[in-house]
N, C-alpha and C positions, 0 to 999 in steps of 0.2 A: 243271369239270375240275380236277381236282388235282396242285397242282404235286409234282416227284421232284427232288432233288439227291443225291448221294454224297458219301460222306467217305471218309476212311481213319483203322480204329480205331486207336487209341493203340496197340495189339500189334501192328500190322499195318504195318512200315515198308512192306515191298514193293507192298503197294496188291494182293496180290493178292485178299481178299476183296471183293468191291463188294457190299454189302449195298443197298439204297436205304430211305431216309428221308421218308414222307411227308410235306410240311407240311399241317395241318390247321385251322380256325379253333378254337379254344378255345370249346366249347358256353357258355355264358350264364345262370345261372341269378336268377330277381329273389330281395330279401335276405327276400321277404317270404314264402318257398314253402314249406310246412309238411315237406314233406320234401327234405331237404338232399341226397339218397341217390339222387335218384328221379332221371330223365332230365329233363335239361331240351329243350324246343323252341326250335328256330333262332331267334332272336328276328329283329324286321324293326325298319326303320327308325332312329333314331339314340339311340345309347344313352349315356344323361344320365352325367354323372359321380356317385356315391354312390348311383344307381338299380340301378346293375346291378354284378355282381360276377363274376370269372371263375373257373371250375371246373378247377382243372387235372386232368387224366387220369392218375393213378397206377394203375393195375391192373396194370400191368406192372412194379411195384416189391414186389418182396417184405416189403419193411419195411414197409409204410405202410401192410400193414394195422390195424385198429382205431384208426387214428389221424383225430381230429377234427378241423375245424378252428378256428385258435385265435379269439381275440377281434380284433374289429380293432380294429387300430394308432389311438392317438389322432392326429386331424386337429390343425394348429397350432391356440393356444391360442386366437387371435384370432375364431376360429371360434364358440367358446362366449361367450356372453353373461358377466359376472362374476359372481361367485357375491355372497353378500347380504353375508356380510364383507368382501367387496374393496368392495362400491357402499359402504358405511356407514364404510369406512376414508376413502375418495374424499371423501366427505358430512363428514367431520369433518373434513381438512384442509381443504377450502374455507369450514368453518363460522369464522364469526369472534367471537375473543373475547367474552366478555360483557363482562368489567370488563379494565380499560387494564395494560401490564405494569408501571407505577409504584402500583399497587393489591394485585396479586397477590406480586410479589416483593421481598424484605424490603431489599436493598441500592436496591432503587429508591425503596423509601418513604423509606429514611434521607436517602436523597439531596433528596426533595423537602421531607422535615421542613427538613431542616438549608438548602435553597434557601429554603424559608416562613420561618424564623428569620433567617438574614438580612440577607433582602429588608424585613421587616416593619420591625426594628431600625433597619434601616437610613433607614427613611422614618420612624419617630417620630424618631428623633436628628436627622435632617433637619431636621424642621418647629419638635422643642423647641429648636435652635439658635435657630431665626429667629424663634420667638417673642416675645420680648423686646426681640431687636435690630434685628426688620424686619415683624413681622407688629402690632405695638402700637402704633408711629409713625405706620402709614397708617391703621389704624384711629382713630386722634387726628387725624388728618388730614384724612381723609372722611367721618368721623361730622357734622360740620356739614351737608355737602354734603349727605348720605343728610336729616338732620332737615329740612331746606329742603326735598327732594323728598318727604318724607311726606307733609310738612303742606300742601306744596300740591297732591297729591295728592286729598288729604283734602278741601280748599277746592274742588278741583273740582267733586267727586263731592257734595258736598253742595248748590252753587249751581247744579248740572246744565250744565256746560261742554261736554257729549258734544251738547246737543238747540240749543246756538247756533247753528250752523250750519243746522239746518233753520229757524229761526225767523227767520236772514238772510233764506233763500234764500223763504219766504213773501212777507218786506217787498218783497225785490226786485219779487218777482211782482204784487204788489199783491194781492194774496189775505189778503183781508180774515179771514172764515172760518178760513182753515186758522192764518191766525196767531194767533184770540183762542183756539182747538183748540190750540196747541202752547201758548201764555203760562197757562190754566187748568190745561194738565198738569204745566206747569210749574213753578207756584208751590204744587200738591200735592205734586209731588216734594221741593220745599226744603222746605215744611213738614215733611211728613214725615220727611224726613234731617237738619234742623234738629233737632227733636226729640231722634231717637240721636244725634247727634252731640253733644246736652248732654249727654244724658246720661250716654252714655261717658265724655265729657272727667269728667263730676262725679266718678263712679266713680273712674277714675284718678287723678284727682287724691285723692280719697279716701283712696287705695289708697298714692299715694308719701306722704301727709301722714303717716301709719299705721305704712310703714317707715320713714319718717324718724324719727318718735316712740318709736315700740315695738320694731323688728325688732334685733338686732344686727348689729353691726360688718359682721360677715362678709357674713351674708344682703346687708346694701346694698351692701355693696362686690361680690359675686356680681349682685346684678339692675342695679347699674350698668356691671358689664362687659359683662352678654348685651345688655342696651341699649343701650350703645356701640358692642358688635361688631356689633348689628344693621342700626343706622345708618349703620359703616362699610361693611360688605356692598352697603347699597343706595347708599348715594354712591359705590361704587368705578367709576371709568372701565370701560369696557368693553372697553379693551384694554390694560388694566393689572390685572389681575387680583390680587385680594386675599392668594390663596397661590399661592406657587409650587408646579411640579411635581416632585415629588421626583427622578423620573427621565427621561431623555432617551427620546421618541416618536420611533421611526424610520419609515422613510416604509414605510408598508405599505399593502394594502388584502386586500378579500377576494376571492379570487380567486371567482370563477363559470364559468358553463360558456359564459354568450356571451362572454367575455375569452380564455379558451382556443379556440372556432371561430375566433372574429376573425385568432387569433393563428396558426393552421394556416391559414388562408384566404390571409394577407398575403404568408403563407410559401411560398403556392404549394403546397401538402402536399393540398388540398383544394379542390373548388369547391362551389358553392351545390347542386348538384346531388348531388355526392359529396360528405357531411359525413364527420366522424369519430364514432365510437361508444363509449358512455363504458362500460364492461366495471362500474365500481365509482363510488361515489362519489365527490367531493372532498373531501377532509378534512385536518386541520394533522397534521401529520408533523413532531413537534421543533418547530425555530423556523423551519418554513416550510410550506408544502401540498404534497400528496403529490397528481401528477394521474396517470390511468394513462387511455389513450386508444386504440384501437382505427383505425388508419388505413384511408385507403378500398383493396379489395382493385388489388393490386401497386406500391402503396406500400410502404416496408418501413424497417427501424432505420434504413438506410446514410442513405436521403434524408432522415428526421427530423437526424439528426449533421449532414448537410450543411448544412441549416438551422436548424440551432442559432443563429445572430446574427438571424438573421428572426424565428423563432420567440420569441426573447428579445423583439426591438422590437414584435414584437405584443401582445406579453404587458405592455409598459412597464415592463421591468427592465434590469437591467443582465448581460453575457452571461456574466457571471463569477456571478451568481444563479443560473442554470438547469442543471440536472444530466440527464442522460437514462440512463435503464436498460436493457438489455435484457431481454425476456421471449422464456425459453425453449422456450414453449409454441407462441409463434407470433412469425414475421417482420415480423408488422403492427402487433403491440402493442406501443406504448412507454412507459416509465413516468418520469414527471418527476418530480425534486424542484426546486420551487421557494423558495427559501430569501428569510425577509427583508430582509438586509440580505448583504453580500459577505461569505460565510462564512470565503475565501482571506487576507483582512485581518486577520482575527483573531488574535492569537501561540495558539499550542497550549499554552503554558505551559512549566512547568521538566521537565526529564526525570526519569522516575521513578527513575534512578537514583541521586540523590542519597539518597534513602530504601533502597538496597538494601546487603544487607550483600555478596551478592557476587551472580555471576550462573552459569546454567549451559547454558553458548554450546549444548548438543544443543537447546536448548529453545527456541521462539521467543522475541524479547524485547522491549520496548516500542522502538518507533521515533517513532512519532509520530499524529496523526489524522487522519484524514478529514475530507472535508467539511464532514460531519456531526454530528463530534466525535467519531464511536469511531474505540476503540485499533487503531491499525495494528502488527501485529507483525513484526518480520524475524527471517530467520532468513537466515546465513551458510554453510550447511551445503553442500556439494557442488554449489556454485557458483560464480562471479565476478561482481565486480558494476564497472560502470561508472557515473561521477558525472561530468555535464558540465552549465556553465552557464555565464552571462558570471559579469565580479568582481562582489561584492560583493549576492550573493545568500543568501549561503548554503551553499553547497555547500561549503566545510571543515567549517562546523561539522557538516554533516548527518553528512559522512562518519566525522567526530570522537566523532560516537555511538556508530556502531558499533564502534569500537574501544574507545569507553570501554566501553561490553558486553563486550568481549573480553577489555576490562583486568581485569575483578572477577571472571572465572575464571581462578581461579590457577594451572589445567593448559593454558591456551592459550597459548601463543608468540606472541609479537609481532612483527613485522618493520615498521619503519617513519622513512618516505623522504619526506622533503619537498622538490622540486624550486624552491621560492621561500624557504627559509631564514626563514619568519616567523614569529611565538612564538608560533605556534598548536598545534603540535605538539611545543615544548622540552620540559612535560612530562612526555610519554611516557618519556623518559630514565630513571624511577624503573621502569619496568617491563620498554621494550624488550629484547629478546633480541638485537636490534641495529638502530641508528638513526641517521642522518645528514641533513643539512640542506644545500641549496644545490648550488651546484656549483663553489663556488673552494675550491681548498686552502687549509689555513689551521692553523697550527702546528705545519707536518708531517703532518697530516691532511687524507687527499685524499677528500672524501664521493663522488667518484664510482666513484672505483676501491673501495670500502667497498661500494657498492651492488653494483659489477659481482662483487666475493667473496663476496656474500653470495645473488647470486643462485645463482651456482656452487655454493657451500654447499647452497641448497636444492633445486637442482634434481640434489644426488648425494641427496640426504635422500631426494627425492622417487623418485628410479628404486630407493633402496634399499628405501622402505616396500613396493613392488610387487613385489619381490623376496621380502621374508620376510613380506608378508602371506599371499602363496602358499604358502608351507612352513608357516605356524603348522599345529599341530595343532586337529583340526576342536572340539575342547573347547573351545581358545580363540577360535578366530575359524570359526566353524560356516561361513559364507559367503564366505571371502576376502575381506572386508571389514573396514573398521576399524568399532570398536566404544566406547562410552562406555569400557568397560572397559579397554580395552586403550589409550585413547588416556590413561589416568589411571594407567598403569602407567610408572613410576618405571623400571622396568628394560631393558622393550623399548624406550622412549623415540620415541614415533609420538605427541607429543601435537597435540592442533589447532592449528594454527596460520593466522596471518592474516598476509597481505602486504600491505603501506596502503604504496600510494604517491601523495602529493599533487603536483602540479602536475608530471604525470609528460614532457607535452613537453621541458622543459627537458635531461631525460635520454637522451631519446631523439632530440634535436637535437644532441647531444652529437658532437662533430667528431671524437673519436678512440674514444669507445666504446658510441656510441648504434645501431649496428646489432647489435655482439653483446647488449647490454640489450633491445634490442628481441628478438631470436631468442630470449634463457631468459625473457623475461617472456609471451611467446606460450607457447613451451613452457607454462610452468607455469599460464597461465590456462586452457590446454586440456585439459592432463593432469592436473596437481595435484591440484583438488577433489575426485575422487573416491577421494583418498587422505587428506583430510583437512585441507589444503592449500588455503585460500582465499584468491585476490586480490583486492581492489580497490584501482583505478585511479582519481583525478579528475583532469579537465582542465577549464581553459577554452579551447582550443584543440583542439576535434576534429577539425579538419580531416586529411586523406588525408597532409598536409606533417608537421604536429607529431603529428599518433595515428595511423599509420598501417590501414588498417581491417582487416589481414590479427592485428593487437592488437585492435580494436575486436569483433572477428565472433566473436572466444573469449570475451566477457564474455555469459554466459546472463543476465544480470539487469541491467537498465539504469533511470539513475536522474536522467531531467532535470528539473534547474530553468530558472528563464527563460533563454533566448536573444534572439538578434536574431531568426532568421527561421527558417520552417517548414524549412525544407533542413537548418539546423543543428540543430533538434530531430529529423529523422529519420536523421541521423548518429549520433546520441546514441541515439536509441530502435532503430533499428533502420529498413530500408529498409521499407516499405508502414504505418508508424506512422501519419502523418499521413492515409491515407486510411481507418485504424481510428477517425478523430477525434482521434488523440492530439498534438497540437499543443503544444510548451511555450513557444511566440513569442505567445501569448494572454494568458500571465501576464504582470501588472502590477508594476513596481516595489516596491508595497507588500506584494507577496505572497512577500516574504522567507522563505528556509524550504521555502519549499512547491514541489512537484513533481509530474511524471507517475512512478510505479514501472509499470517493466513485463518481468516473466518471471522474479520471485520467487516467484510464483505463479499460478495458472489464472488469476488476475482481474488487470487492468490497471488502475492506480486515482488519484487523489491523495493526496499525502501530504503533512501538515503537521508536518515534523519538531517533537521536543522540541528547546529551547535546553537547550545547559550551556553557559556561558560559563567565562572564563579561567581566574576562581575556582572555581566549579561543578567544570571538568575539574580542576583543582588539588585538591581537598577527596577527588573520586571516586577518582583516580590516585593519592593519599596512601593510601586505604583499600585498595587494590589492591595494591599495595607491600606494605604490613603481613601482606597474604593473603598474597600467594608467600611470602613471609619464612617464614613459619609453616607453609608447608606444603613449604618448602625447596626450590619452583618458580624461584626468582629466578636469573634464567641469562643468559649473554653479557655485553653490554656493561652491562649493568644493576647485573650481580653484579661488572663492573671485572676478567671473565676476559680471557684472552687475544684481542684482536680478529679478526677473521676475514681483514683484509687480511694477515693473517702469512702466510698460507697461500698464495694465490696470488701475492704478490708473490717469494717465495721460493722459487716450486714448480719452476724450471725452474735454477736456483742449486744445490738440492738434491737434485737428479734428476744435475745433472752430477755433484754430489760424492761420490754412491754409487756412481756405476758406478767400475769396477774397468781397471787400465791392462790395457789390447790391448782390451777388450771393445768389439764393434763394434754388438754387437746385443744384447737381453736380453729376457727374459720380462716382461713389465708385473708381474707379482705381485710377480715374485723384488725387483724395484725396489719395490714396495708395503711388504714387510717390511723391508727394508736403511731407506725413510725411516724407517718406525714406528723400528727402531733407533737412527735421528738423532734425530729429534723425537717423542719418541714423545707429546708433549704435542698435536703437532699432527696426527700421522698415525696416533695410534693405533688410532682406530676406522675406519680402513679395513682397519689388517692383520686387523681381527678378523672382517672380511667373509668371505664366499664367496670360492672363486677368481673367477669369473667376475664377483661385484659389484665384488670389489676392483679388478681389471684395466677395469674399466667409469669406475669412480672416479677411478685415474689416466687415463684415456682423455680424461672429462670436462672433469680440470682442466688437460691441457696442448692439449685443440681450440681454444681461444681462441688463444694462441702458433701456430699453426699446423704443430703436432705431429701427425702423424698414427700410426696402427698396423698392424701390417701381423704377416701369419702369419711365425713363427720357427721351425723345425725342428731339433730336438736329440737325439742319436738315446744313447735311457736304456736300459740293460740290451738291449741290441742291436736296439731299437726304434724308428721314430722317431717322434718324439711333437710336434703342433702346437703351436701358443699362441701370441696375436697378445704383440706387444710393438714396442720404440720402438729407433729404432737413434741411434747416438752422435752421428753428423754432425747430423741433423734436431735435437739439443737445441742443439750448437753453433751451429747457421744464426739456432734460434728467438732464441737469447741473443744473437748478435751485432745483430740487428735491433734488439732490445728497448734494447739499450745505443745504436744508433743514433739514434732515437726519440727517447732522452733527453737525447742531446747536442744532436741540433735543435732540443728544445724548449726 
């Protein structure tokens, strides 16, 4: 029976036609029917997907006719088999090199020429050191020794000392027979060794009588020495060895594949029943082996990580040797590097900067290595980075790099803060844009109220770069974005800048101005970067009390060295760090320098920073200096301009001295242009702002005072017209506080 429903046509509000609409099933035709046109038959039973196709019924459409139908749609890709270039693209990534990349590429060959030169060098200069003074003495020494065990050597071998023994053990026996059987082969054997052994000795002697006679100087003095040295060779102790080794054997061995089971077995990762599956060979990777192992199915990376210290004591290493990789192909495969000896102990060396003539902060720059020895690069860009460890790690100096990278571009801005006052950062002084030390005042210079102005400072910079990065024209800045270009333009003046503050708790413990430092230095860790504007913070104090985390949770990029305990390295790293394995309470003492980086980049890794020590950063910051000079970047307190505390210390002095007598209320700008009027050294480039950045600017620098702004209404050409502004009592209240304050203190 076939079903009937009604509608009402789109012309037909009133419903008065009722047409009816049969539903009907859609006839079926197979894809394989020679005529497409013809009728098809009801088909029965259940119709496969791609078998059958449906016919829609157009005859009642006047377009459609001579209309075909088209091709069909391609099924997803997955569908098709891969064509012979995708299998053969496949087939040659998995194909593995024929010859090693220190064969094929030319800076790899230089590098191993020049490791062969030397290494080589360095072991003949070795051994002809000791020549003379240590390797001829013992040979003079044990040549007797060695002559005494020739010849009686010799005596043995000739009176047959190896058949005494049988010949005891005959007499013992009373075995007559076998003893006159051993004494006749006996006294052939001496005969016969009697014999060579004359006439050896005749010959030899022959022979030195000859050189003694005939040979010269040279030649006897050459077959007296290999005779001597020969002698000494064979008299040498057997645990005194005749040459030393030129270089230090460290404890190695060769890994295999039952050291690797054993070592997933101990660890729990495997049983005898479920092993692991080796996907590739074992093979030396660098100065350690490279394993890559296949775990049993629903095992997976997380529980290999967890088992990292097992896995190591299986292995009979130590757990600062063992490296694990993730493979992205599969959750089961994991790939180890095992390294020789503690790669983390090693120093990474002097930082490439002292070889650079300057740097250029868009570009990544040399930090420091890996593991493994490659170059770790950072890059500063539209980030913040956070540095925490205990003292005496490392962590100034790591952080001290990247501002010496920032130093030797001479269009980057400095800003830089040392909350412990120690001559690790004095100096910066030749470059900073503005810099202070400590937190006592001290010859009339108060470094905390410096920091707290200069935060103010940037954080108007910062709301203004977002302001006129939006108006630039799309020529200059296409994306509303800042640009190499634009950040090296002299005129607009957006250049990159960096905020380095060292041992930032001290500031932010700060009893009179450590919660507003804390409020612009959040601000600017979360807003800042992506106008060009980069923080970093170190502490050895991360805790919730001295770094508060609502500062901590703005730093995209975090950078620990050792700590006490796993809690404090996922303070530092970030909360679920420690169960991604990232632990920096694992590091050793001796592994100065070195860290976890993580959220620089997709990968989370170790990093063995470069050193530049005092002189190092003195030499780079000398050359840096010279840069800006030259390129007439040299700015702030560098260049010996006016200091930035001018500004806020006076700002609420000079806001009273513009307004005008009865004025109870005033426009923020009309006050913006009246300073520039005053000062125009200080307040200039605010008046030359927008209305709304300028009125933003004074907004900014009197919220600290606890100025606030409020809408004013003035009525212009018989209009009235808004705009926030500040009224006369509210500077008075903020001023008489301020003066209070300071009588208390």
């Amino acid at each position: 029976m076939t079903e009937t429903t009604t509608f009402t046509p789109a012309g037909d509000p009133e419903g008065t036609e009722q047409p009816t609409a049969a539903i009907v099933p859609f006839p079926l035709k197979k894809k394989t029917d020679p005529d497409p046109t013809g009728p098809a038959a009801p088909s029965e039973g259940v119709v496969k997907p791609g078998e059958w196709e449906a016919e829609l019924p157009d005859t009642d459409d006047p377009e459609a006719d001579g209309l075909t139908d088209g091709a069909p749609v391609d099924p997803p890709r997955e569908v098709y088999p891969p064509s012979a270039a995708e299998w053969m693209e496949a087939k040659d990534k998995a194909r593995m090199p024929v010859l090693p990349d220190w064969v094929k590429l030319p800076d790899q060959r230089t590098a191993v020429r020049k490791w062969a030169i030397r290494h080589y060098s360095a072991v003949v200069g070795y051994h002809a050191i000791r020549l003379p003074l240590v390797y001829t003495p013992k040979i003079c020494m044990y040549s007797p020794r060695g002559a005494w065990r020739w010849s009686t050597a010799i005596g043995r071998w000739v009176f047959d000392a190896e058949g005494k023994t049988l010949r005891l053990a005959s007499v013992a026996n009373e075995d007559a027979a076998e003893y006159l059987k051993l004494s006749r082969q006996r006294n052939d054997r001496v005969r016969l060794r009697g014999i060579v052994a004359t006439i050896g000795g005749s010959i030899g002697l022959a022979a030195a009588l000859t050189l003694y006679v005939m040979a010269p100087s040279w030649l006897l003095m050459l077959t007296v020495a290999a005779l001597t040295t020969t002698l000494g060779a064979v008299g040498a102790p057997a645990d005194r060895p005749l040459i030393d080794l030129a270089k230090v054997t460290f404890r190695k061995r060769k890994l295999s594949s039952d050291i690797v089971i054993r070592a997933h077995e101990v660890a729990g990762l495997t049983t005898k029943d479920q092993t692991i599956a080796f996907p590739r060979p074992i093979g030396r990777d660098g100065d350690g082996w490279r394993v890559v192992v296949d775990l049993p199915y629903g095992k997976s990376f997380k529980d290999a990580l967890s088992a990292h210290t097992k896995v190591a004591s299986g292995m009979d290493i130590a757990a600062t040797q063992l490296f694990l990789d993730k493979d992205e192909t599969s959750e089961r495969r994991v790939s180890y590097w095992i390294a020789d000896r503690d790669p983390l102990a090693v120093p990474s060396g002097k930082s490439p900067l002292l070889g650079a003539t300057r740097v250029d902060f868009w570009k990544p720059f040399p930090w420091g290595v890996d593991e493994r020895g490659n170059p770790v690069m950072a890059t500063m860009l539209w980030l913040s980075l956070l540095v925490g460890a205990v003292p005496r790690q490392g962590k100034t100096f790591s952080a001290r790099t990247i501002a010496l990278a920032a130093a030797l571009d001479p269009y980057v801005r400095l800003y830089v803060f040392d909350g412990k006052a120690s001559p690790d950062w004095r100096t910066f002084a030749k470059v900073a844009h503005r810099i202070g030390f400590g937190i006592v005042p001290k010859n009339g210079f108060d470094p905390v109220q410096h920091l707290l102005t200069s935060l103010r400072e940037l954080k108007a910079d910062v709301e203004d770069r977002y302001h006129r990065l939006s108006e630039l024209p799309l020529h200059v800045c296409p994306e509303g974005k800042l640009t190499p270009e634009i950040s090296r333009d002299k005129k607009l003046n957006m250049p990159l800048t960096l905020f380095v503050v060292d041992e930032v708790q001290e500031y932010l413990t700060h009893p009179e101005h450590g919660k507003e430092i804390l409020s612009l230095m959040v601000y600017l860790a979360r807003v800042a970067p992506a106008v060009g504007v980069s923080v970093m913070t170190a502490t050895q104090k991360p805790d919730d009390k001295a770094c508060p985390s609502e500062l901590r949770d703005q730093h995209q990029a975090r950078f620990a060295l050792r700590v006490g305990a796993y809690q404090v390295s996922d303070t530092i790293l970030g909360a679920g760090s420690y169960s991604e394995g990232l632990d920096a309470s694992k590091l050793l003492k001796s592994h100065k320098g070195v860290g976890l980086l993580k959220g620089m980049s997709d990968d989370s890794g170790i990093v063995r920073t470069y050193l530049a020590d005092g002189r190092d950063a003195d030499r780079i910051l000398t050359r840096a200096a010279a840069l800006r000079e030259a390129e007439g970047t040299l700015s702030g307190d560098a260049a010996g301009e006016a200091p930035a505390p001018e500004t806020s210390a006076t700002i609420l002095d000079d806001v009273a001295a513009v307004l005008g007598k009865g004025e109870a209320k005033v426009w923020s700008e009309t006050i913006v242009d009246r300073l520039a009027d005053l000062r125009p050294d200080v307040y200039g480039p605010w008046a030359e702002l927008e209305a709304k950045p300028k009125a933003e600017a004074l907004t900014a620098a009197l919220k600290p005072y606890g100025v606030a702004t409020e809408q004013i209404s003035r009525r212009i050409d018989g209009k009235v017209v808004n705009k926030r502004g500040i009224k006369r009592e509210d500077i008075a209240t903020a001023i008489t506080e301020r003066n209070n304050k300071r009588d208390a203190g």
